[in-house]
C-alpha positions in Angstrom: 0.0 0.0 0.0 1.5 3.5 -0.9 2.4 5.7 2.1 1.0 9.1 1.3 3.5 11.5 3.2 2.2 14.2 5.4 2.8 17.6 4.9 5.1 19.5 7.1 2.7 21.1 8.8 1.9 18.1 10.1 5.4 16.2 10.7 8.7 18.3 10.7 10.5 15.5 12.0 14.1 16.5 11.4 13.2 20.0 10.1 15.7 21.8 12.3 12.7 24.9 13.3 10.1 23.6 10.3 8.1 27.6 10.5 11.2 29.7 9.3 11.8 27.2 6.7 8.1 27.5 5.6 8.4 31.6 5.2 11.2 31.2 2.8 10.1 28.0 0.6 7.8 25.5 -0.6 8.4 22.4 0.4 5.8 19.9 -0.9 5.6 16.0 -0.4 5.0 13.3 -3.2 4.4 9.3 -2.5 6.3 6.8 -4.1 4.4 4.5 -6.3 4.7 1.8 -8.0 7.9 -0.6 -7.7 9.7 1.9 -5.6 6.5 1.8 -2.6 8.0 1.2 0.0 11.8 2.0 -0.9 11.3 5.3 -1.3 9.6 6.8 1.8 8.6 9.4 0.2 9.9 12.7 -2.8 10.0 15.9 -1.9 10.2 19.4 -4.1 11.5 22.6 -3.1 11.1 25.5 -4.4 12.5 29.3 -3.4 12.3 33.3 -4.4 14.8 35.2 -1.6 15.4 38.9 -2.3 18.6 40.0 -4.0 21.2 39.7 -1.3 19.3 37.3 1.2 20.1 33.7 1.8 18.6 30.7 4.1 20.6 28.3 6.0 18.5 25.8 6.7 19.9 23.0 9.7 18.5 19.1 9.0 18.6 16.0 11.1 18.5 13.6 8.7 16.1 10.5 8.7 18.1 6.8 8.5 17.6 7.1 4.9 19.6 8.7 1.9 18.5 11.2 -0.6 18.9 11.1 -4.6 18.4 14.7 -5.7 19.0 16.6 -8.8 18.4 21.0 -8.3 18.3 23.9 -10.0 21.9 25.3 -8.5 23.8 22.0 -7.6 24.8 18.9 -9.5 23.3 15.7 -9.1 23.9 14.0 -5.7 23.4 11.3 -4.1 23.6 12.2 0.1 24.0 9.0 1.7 22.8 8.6 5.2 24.2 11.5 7.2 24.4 11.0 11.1 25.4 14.8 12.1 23.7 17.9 11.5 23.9 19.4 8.4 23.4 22.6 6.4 21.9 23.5 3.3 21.8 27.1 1.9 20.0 28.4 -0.7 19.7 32.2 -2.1 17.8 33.6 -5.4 15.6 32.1 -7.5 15.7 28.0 -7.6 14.7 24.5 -6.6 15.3 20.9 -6.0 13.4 17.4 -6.6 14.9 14.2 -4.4 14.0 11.1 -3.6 14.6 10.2 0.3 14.8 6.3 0.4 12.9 4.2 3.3 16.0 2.7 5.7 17.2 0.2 3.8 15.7 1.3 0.4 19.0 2.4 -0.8 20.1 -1.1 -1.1 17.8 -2.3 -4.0 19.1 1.4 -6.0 22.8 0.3 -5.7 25.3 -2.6 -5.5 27.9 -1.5 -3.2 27.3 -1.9 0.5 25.3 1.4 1.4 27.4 1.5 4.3 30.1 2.6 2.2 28.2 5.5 1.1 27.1 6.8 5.1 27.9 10.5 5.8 29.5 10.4 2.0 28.1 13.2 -0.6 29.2 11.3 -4.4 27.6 12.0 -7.4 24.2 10.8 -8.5 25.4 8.1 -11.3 27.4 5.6 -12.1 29.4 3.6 -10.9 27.1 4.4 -7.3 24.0 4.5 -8.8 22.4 2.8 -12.7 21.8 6.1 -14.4 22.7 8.2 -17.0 23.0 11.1 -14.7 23.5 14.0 -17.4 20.2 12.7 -19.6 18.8 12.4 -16.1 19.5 16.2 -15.4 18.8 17.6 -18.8 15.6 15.9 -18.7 14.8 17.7 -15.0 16.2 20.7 -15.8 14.2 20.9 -19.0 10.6 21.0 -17.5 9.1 24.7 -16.6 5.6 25.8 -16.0 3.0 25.5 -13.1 3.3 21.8 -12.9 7.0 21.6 -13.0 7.8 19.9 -9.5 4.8 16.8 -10.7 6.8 16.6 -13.3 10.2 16.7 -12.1 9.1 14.1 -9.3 7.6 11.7 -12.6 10.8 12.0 -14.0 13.0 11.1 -11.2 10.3 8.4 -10.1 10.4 7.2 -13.3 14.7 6.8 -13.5 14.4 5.0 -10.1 12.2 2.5 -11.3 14.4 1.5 -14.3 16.8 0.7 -11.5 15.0 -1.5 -9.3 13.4 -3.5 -12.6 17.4 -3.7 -13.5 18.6 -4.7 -10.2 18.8 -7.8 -8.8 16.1 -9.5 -7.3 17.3 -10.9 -4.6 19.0 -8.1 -3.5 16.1 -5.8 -4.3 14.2 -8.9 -1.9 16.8 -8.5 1.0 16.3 -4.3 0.9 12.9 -4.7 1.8 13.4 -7.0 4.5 15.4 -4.1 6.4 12.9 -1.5 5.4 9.8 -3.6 7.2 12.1 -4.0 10.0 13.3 -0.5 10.0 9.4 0.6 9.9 9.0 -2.0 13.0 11.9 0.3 14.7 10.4 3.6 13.4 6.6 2.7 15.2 6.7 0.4 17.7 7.7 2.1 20.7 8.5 -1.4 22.8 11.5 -1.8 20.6 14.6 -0.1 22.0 17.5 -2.7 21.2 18.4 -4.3 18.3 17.9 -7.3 20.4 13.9 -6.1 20.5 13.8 -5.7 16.8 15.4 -9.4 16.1 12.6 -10.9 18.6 9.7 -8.8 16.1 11.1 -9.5 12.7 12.3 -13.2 14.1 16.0 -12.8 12.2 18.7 -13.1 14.6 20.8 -10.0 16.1 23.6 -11.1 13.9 21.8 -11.3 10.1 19.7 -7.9 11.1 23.5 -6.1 11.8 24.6 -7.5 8.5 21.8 -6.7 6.7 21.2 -3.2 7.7 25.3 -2.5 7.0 24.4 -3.7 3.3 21.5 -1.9 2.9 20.6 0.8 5.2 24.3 1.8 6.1 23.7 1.9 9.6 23.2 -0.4 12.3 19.5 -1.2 13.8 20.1 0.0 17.1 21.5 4.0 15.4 17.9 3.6 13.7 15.9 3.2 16.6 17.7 5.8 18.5 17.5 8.4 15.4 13.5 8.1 15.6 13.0 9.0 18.9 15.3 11.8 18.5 13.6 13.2 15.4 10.2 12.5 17.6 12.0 13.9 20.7 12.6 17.3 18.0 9.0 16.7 17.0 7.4 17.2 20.6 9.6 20.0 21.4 8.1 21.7 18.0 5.1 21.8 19.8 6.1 24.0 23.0 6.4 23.7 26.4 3.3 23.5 27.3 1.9 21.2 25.0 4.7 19.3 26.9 3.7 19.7 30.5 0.2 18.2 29.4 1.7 15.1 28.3 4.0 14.8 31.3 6.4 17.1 30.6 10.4 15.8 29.6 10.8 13.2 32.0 7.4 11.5 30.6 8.6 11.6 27.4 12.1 10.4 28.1 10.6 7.5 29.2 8.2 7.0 26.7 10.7 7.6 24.1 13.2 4.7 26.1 15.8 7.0 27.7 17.2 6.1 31.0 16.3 9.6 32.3 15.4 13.2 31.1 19.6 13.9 31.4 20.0 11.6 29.1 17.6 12.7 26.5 18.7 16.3 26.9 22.5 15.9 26.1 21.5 13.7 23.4 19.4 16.4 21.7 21.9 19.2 22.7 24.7 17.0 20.7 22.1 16.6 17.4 20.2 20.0 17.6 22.5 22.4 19.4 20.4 23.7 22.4 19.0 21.8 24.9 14.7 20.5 24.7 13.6 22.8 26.8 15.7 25.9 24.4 14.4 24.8 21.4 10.8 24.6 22.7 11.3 28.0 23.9 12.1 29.3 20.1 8.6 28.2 18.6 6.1 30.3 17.7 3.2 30.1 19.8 
């Protein structure tokens, strides 16, 4: 079944303060469809305008996935999983179309272990990925008009699928396993070691460490902990108080499987910069 993503109004998990970024560009959502359901979570479009002189830096904590993407003022990349903080800044006129892979998707799009690729930038192509990346950007480049990001996203959609019909199947097979088991890690709240997830998917601690190196580039337990800290990002979005009626931090440390609300603040202080209670603060109201 295709998972249709939600705007960002609705989840800005890893959206380093999501309302800024939604005064200086459109960011829309697109489902993936087709052979790539479920190995693509989901594309995404950006568009911008910024007055002559003006720029936007804007800070993401990246989901366990990578992103494919081809834009208006960069060459193609592929961004592999990244497990800092990073930076993106764009200025002028321009936009961007990407692909951002389910954990574990990456491995049905390319044949070296994906774990090769972690916190690794290389261009979109061959030898990393089956494509003709300059057709691939002259095509994208060449659309205009009021529908351009539909049909930049067909495009793209479109080159990704050629590559999974290409690949090979089992490989394609094994990707999917770690994507179910990484959507196991993303929702189920019980799970909190990798020992958890092997007892829900039934594949031993061992096979689910070697599998996710091949295809997610990370190891279970870094993708359990990564959700609750995009969720931990996601509460704080809300405010304060929307947090003292749920419990307030220590609830949610808890909830989210931290041994105590010390914990869960240095965490986020490392990944976001300030601590919960800071970035809660800097919403708007």
């Amino acid at each position: 079944m295709t998972r249709t993503p939600r705007p960002v109004e609705e989840d800005a998990r890893g959206i380093v303060d999501p309302d800024v970024l939604r005064r200086r560009v459109v960011l829309t959502r697109y489902p993936a469809g087709g052979v790539l359901d479920g190995l693509v979570d989901r594309f995404w479009t950006v568009r911008w305008g910024l007055p002559p002189g003006t720029s936007h830096t804007q800070q993401v904590l990246t989901h366990p996935g990578a992103n494919l993407s081809i834009a208006s003022d960069a060459p193609p990349l592929l961004h592999g999983v990244q497990r800092r903080r990073t930076d993106r800044t764009v200025k002028g006129e321009g936009w961007a179309v990407a692909a951002m892979t389910a954990p574990g998707g990456l491995g049905a799009l390319v044949e070296v272990p994906v774990h090769t690729l972690t916190d690794r930038v290389v261009p979109l192509g061959r030898p990393a990925v089956d494509l003709d990346a300059d057709a691939l950007t002259a095509a994208v480049r060449g659309i205009a008009g009021p529908d351009a990001d539909e049909r930049r996203v067909e495009v793209l959609r479109a080159a990704l699928a050629g590559i999974v019909d290409r690949a090979d199947a089992v490989r394609v097979a094994a990707a999917r396993e770690v994507v179910a088991a990484g959507r196991i890690a993303e929702a189920d709240r019980s799970v909190r070691r990798v020992e958890d997830l092997a007892a829900r998917t039934g594949i031993t601690v061992r096979t689910l460490q070697r599998l996710f190196a091949r295809h997610a580039g990370v190891s279970p337990t870094w993708v359990v902990r990564r959700y609750r800290l995009l969720e931990a990002g996601e509460r704080a979005r809300h405010g304060d108080d929307a947090l003292r009626a749920a419990g307030g931090w220590a609830a949610l440390a808890a909830e989210l499987g931290y041994s105590d609300q010390a914990h869960l603040s240095r965490d986020f202080r490392v990944h976001f910069g300030v601590t919960p209670s800071e970035y809660a603060g800097r919403q708007p109201s």
